[in-house]
N, C-alpha and C positions, 0 to 999 in steps of 0.2 A: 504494500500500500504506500502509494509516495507520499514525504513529509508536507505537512502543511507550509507557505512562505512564511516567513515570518516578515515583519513589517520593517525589521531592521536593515532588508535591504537598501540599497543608496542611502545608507550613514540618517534614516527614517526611523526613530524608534516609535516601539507601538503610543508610548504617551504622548507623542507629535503628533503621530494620525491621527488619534482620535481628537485631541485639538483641533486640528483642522477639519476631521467631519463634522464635529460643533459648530463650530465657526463657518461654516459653507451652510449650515444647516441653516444657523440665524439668519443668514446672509438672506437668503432665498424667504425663511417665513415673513422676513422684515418686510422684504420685496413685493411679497404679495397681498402683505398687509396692509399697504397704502393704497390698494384700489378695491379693498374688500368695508365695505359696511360693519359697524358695531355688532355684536352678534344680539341675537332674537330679532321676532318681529318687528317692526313700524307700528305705531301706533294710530298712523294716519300717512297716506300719500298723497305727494302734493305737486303740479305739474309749475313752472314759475318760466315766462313765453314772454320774449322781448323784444322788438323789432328794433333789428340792428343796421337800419339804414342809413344813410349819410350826416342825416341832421341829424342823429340821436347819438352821438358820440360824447356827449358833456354827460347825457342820463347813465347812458351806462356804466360810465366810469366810478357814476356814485352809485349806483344799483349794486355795483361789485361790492361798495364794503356796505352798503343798507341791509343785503340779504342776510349778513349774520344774525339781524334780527328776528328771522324765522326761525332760528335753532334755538337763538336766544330765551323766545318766548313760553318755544313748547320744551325746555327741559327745568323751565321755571315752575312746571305744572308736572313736572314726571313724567314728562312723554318722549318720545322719540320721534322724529318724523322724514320719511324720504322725500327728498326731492329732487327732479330730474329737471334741466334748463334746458329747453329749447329755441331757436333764435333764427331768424331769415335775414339774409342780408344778399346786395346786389342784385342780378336779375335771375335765378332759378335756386340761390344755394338757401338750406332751411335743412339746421341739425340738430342733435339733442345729444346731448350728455349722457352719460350711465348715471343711474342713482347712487345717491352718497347723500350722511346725513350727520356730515362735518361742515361748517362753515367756511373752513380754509380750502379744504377739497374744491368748494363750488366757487369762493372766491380766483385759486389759483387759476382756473379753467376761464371764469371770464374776463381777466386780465388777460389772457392770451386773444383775446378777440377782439379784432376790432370793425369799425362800421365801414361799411360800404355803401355806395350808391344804387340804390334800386327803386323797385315797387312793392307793395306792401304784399305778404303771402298770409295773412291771419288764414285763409283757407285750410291752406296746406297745416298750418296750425291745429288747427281744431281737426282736422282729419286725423294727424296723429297721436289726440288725443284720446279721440273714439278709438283708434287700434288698442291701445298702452292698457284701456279700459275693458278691451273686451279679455286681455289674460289676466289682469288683476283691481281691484279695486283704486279708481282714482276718485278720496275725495272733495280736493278743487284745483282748479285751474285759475292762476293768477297771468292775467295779460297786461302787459304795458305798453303803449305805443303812443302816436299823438297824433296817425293820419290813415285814412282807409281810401282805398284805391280799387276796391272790388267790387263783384253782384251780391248785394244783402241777400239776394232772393237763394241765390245760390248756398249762401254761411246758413241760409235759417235751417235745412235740411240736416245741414252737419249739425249744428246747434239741439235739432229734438232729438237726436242719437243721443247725444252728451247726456240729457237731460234724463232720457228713459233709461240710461246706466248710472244713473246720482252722481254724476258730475257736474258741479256747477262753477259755472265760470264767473271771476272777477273781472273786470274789464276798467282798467284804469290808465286815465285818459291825461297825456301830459300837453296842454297849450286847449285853445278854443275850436277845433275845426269841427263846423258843423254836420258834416257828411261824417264821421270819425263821432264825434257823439250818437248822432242817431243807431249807426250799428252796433258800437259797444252797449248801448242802451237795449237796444231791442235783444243782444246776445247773451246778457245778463237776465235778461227778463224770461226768454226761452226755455233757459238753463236754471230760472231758480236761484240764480247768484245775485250779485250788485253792483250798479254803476258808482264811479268816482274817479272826481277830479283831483288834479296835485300840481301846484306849482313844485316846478324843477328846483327854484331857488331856497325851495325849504326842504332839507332833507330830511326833517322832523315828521315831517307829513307822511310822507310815503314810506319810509321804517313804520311809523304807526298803521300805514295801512298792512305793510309787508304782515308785520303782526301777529294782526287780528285773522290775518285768512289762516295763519300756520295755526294761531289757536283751534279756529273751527275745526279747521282739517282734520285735528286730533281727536278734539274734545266737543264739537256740535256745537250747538248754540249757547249751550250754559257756558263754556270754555270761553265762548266768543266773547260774552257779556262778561265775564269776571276779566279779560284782557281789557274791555274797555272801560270798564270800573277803576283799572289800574292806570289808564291813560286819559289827558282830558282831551284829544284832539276828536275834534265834532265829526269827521266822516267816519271816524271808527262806529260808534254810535247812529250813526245813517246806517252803516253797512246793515247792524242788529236791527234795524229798523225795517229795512229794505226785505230780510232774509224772514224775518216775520209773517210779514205779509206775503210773501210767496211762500209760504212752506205749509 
């Protein structure tokens, strides 16, 4: 029967190998560990859709550190929550992210992004959020944008899918455009969600919106209303107002 090697060949003793199979091993758990989610369930999923076209370059950059306020919120409450960032920019591109429910994770990914010049795809938005929804529960969808360039008639169809799978969409709306109000309005109302406005120049606003949807997401409407108990900004309080009356 021939002898076992031993590890000592090339001047290698066994207590070096196994050092180093430790240390390969870390290596790799470490590695996988940065794209792998906390363990157990989610407590709530959350879709968070930002239109990354030319003039929305100043928003996003604050959106990038505002978001942590969705993680912020819900582990102030005990909860956990996924969320996955989707974004269109130029003329055909519209991507998403993998789920993660670290705020630096989401931060790191949309520093890497920046706006281009296009046309607006909320379409193609909402279509894949009807997909995301039909293998697991989504439930809400936060949109940001400040201009619509599409056929409402065409979103309203994608809009009752959403709606008959309890996704309800946020739709908040940065600057005045009235074509750009009327859809988010009518998209929110479809879906059971809520319209709101936000000056860009306060970034107090829209962390408070960011918020209050992470609370619902998790915790429903009691979550919602204890987040905006805890905040004095008046649309958080429209939103509970809003989700009221439709539910």
């Amino acid at each position: 029967m021939p002898k076992e090697k031993t590890a000592s060949k090339n001047n290698i003793t066994p207590e070096a190998s196994s050092r180093a199979d430790v240390a390969a091993f870390l290596t790799k758990a470490n590695t996988l560990a940065k794209g792998a989610p906390a363990s157990g369930p989610a407590n709530g999923r959350l879709i968070f859709a930002m239109d990354a076209t030319a003039s929305r370059q100043p928003s996003w950059d604050n959106a990038a550190v505002l978001q942590a306020e969705m993680f912020d919120a819900v582990s102030g409450i005990g909860s956990t929550l996924d969320i996955q960032l989707v974004f269109f920019r130029g003329l055909s591109e519209c991507k998403a992210s993998g789920w993660c429910r670290d705020a630096s994770r989401l931060r790191d990914y949309m520093t890497k992004v920046s706006c281009r010049a296009g046309h607006t795809q909320l379409g193609r938005v909402l279509t894949h959020v009807e997909g995301q929804a039909s293998d697991k529960k989504i439930n809400a969808l936060i949109y940001v944008g400040d201009c619509f360039e599409e056929d409402l008639d065409n979103l309203a169809g994608v809009a009752g899918q959403l709606a008959l799978k309890g996704v309800r969409a946020f739709m908040f709306q940065e600057g005045f455009d009235p074509k750009a109000e009327t859809a988010f309005r009518e998209i929110a109302r479809i879906t059971g969600g809520a319209f709101a406005r936000f000056d860009a120049n306060a970034a107090d606003h829209l962390r408070a919106l960011l918020g209050a949807v992470a609370s619902f997401a998790v915790g429903g409407i009691a979550a919602l209303d204890d987040y905006a108990g805890r905040n004095a900004a008046k649309d958080v309080k429209l939103l509970s107002a809003q989700l009221r009356k439709r539910s």
